[in-house]
C-alpha positions as a Python dict, from the first residue, in 0.01 Angstrom:
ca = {
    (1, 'X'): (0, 0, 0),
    (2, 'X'): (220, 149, 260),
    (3, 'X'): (278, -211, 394),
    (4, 'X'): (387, -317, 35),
    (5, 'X'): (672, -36, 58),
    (6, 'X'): (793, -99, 393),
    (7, 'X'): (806, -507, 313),
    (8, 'X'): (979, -420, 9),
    (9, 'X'): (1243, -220, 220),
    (10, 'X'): (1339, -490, 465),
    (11, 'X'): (1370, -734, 202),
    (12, 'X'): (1653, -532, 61),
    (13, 'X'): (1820, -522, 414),
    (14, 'X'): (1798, -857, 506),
    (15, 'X'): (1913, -996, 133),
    (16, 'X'): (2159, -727, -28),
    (17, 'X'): (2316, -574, 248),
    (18, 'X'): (2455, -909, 420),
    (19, 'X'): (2570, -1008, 41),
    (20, 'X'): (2733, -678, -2),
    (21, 'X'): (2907, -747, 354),
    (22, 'X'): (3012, -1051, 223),
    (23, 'X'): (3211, -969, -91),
    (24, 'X'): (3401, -664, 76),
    (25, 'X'): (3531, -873, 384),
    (26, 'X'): (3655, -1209, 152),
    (27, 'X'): (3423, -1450, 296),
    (28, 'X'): (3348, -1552, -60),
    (29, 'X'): (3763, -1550, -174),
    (30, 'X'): (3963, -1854, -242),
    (31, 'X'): (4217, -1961, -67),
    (32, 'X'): (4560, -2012, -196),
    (33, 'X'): (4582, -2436, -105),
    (34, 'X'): (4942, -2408, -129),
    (35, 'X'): (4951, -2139, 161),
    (36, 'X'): (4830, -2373, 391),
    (37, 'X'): (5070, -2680, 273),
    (38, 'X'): (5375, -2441, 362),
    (39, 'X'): (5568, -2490, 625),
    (40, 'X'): (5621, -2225, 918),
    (41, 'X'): (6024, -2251, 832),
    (42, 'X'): (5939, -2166, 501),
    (43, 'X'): (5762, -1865, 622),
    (44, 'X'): (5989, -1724, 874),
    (45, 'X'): (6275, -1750, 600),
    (46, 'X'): (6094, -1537, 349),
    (47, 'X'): (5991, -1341, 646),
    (48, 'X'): (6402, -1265, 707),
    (49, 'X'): (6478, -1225, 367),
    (50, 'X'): (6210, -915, 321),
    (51, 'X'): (6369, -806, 638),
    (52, 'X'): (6719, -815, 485),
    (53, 'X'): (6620, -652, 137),
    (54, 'X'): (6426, -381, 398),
    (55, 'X'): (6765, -362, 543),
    (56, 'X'): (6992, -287, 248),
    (57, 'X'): (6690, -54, 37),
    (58, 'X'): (6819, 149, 311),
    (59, 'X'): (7219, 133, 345),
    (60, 'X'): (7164, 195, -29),
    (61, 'X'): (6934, 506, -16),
    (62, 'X'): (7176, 610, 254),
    (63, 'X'): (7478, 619, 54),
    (64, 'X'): (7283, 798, -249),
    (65, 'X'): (7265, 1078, -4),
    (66, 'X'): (7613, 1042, 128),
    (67, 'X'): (7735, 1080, -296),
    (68, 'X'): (7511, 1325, -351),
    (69, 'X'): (7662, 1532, -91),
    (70, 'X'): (8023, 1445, -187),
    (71, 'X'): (7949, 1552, -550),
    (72, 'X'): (7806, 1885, -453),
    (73, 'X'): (8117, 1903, -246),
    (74, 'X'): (8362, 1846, -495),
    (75, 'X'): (8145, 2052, -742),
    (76, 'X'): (8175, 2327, -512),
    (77, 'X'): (8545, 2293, -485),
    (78, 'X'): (8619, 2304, -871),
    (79, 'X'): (8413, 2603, -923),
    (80, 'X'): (8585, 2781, -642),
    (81, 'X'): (8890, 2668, -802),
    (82, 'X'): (8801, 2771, -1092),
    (83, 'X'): (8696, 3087, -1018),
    (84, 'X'): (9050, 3187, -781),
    (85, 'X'): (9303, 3137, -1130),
}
């Protein structure tokens, strides 16, 4: 009976575990056939273009913090402005 249990066991390693393997790494995922068809030029170009959005995302977080600043500045200067009449 022991025998049954311990056949029973290795029948789960040897058949599930490999499957389970197999659907977590993508061996068993489709291929975009279009991916393959592109060419490298194609690629690279899209591969720039991310680089240049990259690229201004931050100029343009950078001067949110520059007008952030200048409006606390100029906050700060009408208050003490208005505070001195």
């Amino acid at each position: 009976m022991d025998n049954v249990h311990f056949i029973g066991g290795w029948w789960i390693v040897f058949f599930f575990l490999p499957f389970i393997f197999w659907r977590r790494s993508g061996w068993g995922r489709h291929r975009d056939p279009r991916a393959a068809s592109r060419p490298p030029e194609l690629d690279e170009s899209i591969r720039a273009r991310l680089e240049l959005v990259d690229q201004l995302e931050a100029r343009v977080a950078e001067l949110e913090n520059r007008l952030d600043f200048t409006e606390r500045l100029l906050a700060d200067r009408k208050e003490s402005r208005l505070e001195s009449r």
